[in-house]
C-alpha positions as CSV (number, residue, x, y, z in Angstrom):
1,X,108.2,113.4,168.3
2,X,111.0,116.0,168.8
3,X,112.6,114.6,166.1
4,X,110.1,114.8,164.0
5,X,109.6,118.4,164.8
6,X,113.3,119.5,164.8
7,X,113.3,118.0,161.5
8,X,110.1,119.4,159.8
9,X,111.2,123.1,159.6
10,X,114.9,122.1,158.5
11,X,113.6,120.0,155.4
12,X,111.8,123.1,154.6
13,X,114.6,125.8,155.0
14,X,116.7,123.2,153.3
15,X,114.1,122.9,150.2
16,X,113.5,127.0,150.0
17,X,117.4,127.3,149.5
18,X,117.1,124.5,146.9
19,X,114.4,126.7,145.5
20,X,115.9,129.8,145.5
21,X,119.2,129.5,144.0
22,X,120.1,131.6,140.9
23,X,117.4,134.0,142.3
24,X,120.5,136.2,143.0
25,X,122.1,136.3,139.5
26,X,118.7,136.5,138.3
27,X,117.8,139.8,139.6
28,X,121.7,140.9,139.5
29,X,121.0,140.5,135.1
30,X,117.6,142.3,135.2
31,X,118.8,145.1,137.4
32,X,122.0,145.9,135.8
33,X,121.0,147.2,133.1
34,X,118.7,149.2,134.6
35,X,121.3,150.9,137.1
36,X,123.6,151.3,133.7
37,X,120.4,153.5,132.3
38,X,120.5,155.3,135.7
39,X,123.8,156.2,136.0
40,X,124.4,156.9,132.5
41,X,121.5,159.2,133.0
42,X,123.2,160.7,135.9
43,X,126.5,161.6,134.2
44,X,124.6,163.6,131.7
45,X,122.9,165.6,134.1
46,X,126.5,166.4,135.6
47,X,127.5,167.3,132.4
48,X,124.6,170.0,131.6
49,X,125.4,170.9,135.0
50,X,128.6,171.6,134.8
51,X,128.6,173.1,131.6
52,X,126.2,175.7,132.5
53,X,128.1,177.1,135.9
54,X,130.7,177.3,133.1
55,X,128.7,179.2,130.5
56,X,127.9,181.5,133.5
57,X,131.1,182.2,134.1
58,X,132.1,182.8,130.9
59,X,129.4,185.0,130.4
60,X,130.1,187.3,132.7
61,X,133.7,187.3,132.0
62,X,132.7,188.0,128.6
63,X,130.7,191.1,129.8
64,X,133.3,192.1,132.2
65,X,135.4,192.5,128.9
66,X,133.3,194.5,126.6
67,X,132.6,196.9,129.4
68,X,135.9,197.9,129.7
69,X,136.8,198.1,125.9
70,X,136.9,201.5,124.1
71,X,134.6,200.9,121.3
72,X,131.8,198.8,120.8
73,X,133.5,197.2,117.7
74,X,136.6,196.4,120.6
75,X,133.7,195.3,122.9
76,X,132.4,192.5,120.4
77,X,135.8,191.6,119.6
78,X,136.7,191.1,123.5
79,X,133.8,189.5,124.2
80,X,134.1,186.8,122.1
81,X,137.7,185.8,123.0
82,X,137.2,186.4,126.5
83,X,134.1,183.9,126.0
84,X,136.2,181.4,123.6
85,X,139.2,181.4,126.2
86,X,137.6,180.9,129.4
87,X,135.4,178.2,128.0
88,X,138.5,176.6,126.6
89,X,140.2,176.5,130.0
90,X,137.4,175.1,131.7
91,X,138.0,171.9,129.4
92,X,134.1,172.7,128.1
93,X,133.8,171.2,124.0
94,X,130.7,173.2,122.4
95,X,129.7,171.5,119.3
96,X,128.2,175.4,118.7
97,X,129.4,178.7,120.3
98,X,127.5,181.6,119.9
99,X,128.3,184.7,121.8
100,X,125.9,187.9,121.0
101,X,127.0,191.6,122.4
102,X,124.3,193.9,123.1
103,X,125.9,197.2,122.7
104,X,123.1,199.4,122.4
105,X,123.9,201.4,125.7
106,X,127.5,201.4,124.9
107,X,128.6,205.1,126.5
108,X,129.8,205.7,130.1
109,X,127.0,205.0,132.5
110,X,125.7,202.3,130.7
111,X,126.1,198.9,130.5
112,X,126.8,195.8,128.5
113,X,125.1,192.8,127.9
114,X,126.8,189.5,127.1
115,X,124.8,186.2,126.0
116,X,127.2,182.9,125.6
117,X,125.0,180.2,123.9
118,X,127.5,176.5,124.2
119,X,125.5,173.0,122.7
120,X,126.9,170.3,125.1
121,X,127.8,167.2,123.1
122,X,125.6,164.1,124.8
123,X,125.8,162.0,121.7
124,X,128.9,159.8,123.6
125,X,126.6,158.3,126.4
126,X,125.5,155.4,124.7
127,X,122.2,153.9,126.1
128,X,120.1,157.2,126.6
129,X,117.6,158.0,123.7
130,X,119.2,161.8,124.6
131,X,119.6,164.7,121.8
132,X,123.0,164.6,120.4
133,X,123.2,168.4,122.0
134,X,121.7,170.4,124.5
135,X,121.7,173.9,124.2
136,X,123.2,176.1,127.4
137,X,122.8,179.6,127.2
138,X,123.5,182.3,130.0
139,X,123.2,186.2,130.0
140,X,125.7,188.4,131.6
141,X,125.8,192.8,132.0
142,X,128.4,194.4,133.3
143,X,128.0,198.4,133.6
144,X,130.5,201.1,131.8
145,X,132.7,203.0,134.6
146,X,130.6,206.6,134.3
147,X,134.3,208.5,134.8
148,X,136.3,206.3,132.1
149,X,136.3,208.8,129.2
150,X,138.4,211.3,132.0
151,X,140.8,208.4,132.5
152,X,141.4,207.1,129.5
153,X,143.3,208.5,126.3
């Protein structure tokens, strides 16, 4: 009777591992995809993420800039190549750069205002039904130095 007891429950683990082989690679082909989708989506994210702190940044560069040109013609001018260069050595690629100077309160006391509009290029992660670009846009002010016009020329 022990034996027949000892060997009961063995047949059965013994025929559950019989039945359960392949179950492994099975769900290891369904899943992996699915992970693929996940981190695909993941690196995009890091991507928008990334690119805005950086559009930030060049944003209020850019605004830092204009505020301490002479002109608002100089303003627009250093605005944009402040924007262009500090995105540029932050490795960002916009498909589309737009930088727009507001330099309606252009005179000493005022201010500046800088917006830096960069479309992120998804269209490289394959997998993702994502828009080929996402649009990243950030807003930056700086304010004129009231006592500039006594210090400058």
């Amino acid at each position: 009777m022990t034996e027949h007891i000892a060997s009961g429950p063995r047949s059965r683990v013994r025929g559950r591992l019989r039945d359960e082989r392949g179950a492994v690679a099975t769900e290891l082909v369904l899943l992996t995809p699915l992970l693929i989708v996940l981190l695909l989506f993941v690196v995009a994210l890091g991507r928008l993420a990334g690119a805005r702190i950086n559009v930030d940044g060049a944003a209020a560069q850019a605004a830092r800039a204009a505020s301490i040109a002479t002109t608002p013609a100089e303003a627009s001018a250093a605005a944009q190549h402040t924007a262009t260069e500090a995105l540029g050595s932050d490795h960002v690629t916009c498909a589309t750069l737009k930088v727009t100077i507001n330099t309606a309160r252009f005179a000493p006391g005022g201010s500046v205002s800088v917006t830096v509009t960069c479309a992120v290029a998804l269209s490289d992660l394959t997998g993702l039904r994502l828009p080929v670009t996402e649009r990243v846009s950030s807003t930056a002010a700086s304010v004129i130095d009231t006592y500039r016009s006594a210090l400058g020329p």
